[in-house]
C-alpha positions in Angstrom: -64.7 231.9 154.7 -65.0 234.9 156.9 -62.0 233.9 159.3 -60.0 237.1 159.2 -56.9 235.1 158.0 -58.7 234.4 154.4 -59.4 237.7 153.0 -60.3 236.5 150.0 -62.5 233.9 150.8 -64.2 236.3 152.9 -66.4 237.3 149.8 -66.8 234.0 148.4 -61.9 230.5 150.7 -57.6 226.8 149.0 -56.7 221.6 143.5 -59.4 220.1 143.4 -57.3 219.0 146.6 -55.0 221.7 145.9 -56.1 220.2 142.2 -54.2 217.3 142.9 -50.9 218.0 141.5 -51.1 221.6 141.7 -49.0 221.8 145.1 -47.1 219.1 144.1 -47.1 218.2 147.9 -45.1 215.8 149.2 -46.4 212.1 150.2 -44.5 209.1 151.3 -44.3 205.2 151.4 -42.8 203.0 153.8 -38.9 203.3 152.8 -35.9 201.5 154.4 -33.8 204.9 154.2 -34.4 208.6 154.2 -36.0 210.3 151.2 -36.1 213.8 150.6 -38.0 215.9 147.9 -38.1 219.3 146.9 -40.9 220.6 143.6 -42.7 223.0 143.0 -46.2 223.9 141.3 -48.2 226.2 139.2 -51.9 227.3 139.2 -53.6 229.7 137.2 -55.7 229.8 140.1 -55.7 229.2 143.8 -59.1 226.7 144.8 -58.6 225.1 147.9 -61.7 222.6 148.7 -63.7 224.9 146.7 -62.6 227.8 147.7 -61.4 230.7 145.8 -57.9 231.5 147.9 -56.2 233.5 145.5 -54.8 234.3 141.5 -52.0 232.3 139.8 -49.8 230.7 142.5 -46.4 229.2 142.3 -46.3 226.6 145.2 -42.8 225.0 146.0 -42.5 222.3 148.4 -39.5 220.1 150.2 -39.7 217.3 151.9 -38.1 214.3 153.9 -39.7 210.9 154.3 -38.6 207.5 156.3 -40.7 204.6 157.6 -44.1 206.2 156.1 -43.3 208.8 158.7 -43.3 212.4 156.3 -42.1 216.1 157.4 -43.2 218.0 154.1 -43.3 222.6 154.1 -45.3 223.6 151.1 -45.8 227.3 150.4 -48.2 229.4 148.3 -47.0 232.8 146.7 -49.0 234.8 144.4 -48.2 235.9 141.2 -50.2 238.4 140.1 -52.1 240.2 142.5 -49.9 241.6 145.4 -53.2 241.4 148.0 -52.8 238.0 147.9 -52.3 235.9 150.7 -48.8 234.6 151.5 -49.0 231.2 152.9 -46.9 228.3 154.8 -47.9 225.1 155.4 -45.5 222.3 157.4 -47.1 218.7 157.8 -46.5 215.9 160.1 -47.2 212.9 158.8 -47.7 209.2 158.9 -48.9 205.9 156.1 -49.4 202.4 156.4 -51.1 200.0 153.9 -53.3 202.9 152.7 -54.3 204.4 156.3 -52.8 207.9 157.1 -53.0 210.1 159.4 -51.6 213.7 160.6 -51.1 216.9 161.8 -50.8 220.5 159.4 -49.6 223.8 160.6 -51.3 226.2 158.1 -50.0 230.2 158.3 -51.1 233.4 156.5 -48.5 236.1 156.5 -51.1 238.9 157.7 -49.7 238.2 161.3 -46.5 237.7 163.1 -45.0 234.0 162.8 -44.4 233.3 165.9 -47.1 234.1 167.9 -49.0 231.5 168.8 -51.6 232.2 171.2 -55.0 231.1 170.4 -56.5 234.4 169.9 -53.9 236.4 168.9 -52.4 234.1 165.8 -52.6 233.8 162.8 -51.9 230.2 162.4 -54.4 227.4 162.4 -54.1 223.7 163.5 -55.3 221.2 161.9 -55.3 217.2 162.0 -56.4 214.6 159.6 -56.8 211.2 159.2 -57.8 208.7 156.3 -57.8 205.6 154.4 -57.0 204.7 150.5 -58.5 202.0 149.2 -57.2 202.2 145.5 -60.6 202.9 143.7 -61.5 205.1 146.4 -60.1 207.3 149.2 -61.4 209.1 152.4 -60.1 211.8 154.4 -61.7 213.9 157.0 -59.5 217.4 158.3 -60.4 219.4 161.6 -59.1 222.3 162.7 -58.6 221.8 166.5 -56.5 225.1 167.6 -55.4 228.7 166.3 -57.6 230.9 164.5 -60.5 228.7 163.5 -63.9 229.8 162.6 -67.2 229.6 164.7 -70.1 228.3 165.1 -74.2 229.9 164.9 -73.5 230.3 168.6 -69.9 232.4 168.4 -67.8 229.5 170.0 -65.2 227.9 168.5 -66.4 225.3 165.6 -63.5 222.8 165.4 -64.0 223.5 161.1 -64.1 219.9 159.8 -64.2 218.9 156.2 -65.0 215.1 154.7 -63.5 214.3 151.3 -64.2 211.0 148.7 -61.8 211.1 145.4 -62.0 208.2 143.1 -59.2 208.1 140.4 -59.6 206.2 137.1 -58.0 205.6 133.8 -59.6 207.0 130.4 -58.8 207.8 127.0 -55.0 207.8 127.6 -55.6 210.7 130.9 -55.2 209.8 134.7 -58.4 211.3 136.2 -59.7 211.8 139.8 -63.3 212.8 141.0 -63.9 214.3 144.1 -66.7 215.2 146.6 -66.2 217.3 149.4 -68.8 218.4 152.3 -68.0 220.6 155.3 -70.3 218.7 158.1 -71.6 221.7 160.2 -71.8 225.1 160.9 -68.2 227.3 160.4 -67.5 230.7 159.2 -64.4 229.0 158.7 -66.1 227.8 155.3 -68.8 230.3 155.4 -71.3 226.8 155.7 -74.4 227.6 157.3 -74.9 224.0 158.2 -74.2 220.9 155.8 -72.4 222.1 152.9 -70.8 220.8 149.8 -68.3 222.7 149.0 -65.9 220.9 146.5 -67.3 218.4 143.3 -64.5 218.4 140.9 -62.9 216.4 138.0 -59.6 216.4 137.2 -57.5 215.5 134.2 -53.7 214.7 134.5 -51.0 213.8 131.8 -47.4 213.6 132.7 -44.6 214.4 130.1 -42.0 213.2 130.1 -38.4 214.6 128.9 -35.5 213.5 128.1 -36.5 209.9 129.3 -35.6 211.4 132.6 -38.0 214.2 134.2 -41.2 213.6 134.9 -43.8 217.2 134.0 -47.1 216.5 135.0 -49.8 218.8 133.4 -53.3 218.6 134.6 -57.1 220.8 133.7 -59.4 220.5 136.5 -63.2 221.6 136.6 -64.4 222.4 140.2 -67.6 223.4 141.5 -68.3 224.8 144.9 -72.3 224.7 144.8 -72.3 225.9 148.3 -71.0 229.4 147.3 -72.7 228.7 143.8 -69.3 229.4 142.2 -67.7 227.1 139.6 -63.4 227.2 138.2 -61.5 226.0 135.4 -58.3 225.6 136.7 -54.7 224.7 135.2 -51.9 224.1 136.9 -48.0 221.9 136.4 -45.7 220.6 138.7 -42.4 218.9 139.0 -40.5 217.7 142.2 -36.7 216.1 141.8 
């Protein structure tokens, strides 16, 4: 990542899909009322489709949900290294019998908030769209606007990352494998070309007190063999 918005990833750059649980983000099913959520997670590190984006987080979320239509903000604070980057993401979304789709507003507070022109902003665009078929899931993410990488030529690249996770059940643990390739050239993702960036394995068990609250705890190995880097990475969460 060499986009001047990730410092960090700039020398290596965002749960196993923020490790699963880890930002505790909000999703939503079709519903005949409003819903609304508010959690928050924990990370003793910040890896973010294989990329190193920062130390131990805490990551709170809210969100409302109705129809499968979602409005979620999800935020990422660091905890113990003060160079780390501040972050705010607010996602517009939509699910129907396992196809989704949407649109993320990602911003890093080295800029101003509100500015939003193309090359003068530090916030970055980006839309998704998928389809979960229970044993397996795809999603594929560009960014189409805001500070985005480029290319080999210097123009913009449109950064675009493809995603399979495949969840199963063993020895009493809720697990989820993952592969994730950025297609072409982005300094976005510091890929020089086809990339894998992300092949990770995830163990989740949820706690649960008091017959009432739900603490899910989860250890995730990732591997980024594109940056030749590899984390162990623990994180909790718990939304109300």
């Amino acid at each position: 990542m060499k986009s001047k918005i990730y410092t960090k990833a700039a020398k290596a750059k965002r749960l196993l899909t923020v490790v699963m649980a880890a930002s505790a983000i909000f999703t939503a099913k079709a519903q005949d009322k409003v819903e609304a959520n508010i959690g928050a997670g924990f990370v003793n590190q910040y890896i973010w489709r294989g990329l190193d984006v920062g130390d131990a987080s805490l990551q709170p979320t809210v969100g409302v949900a109705y129809k499968g239509i979602s409005l979620s903000a999800w935020g990422s604070v660091g905890l113990t290294d003060a160079t780390d980057t501040k972050e705010l993401d607010l996602t517009l979304a939509y699910s129907i019998a396992g196809f989704n789709f949407g649109i993320t507003d990602y911003w890093f507070s080295q800029g101003s908030y509100f500015k939003y022109k193309n090359k003068n902003t530090t916030h970055v665009w980006e839309a998704n769209v998928g389809y979960d078929f229970g044993f397996l899931s795809l999603q594929w993410f560009t960014n189409f606007a805001g500070d985005d990488g480029v290319n080999g030529s210097g123009d913009r690249a449109f950064s675009s990352y493809f995603e399979l996770a495949a969840p199963f059940r063993l020895g009493g643990l809720e697990w989820k494998a993952t592969l994730g390739v950025v297609p072409f050239t982005t300094s976005f993702y510091s890929a020089d070309g086809f990339a894998v960036t992300n092949v990770g394995l995830c163990a989740t068990k949820e706690f649960v007190i008091k017959d009432k609250y739900h603490l899910p705890v989860f250890v995730g190995l990732t591997a980024n063999p594109n940056s030749e880097k590899m984390y162990l990475i623990f994180g909790t969460s718990f939304s109300m």
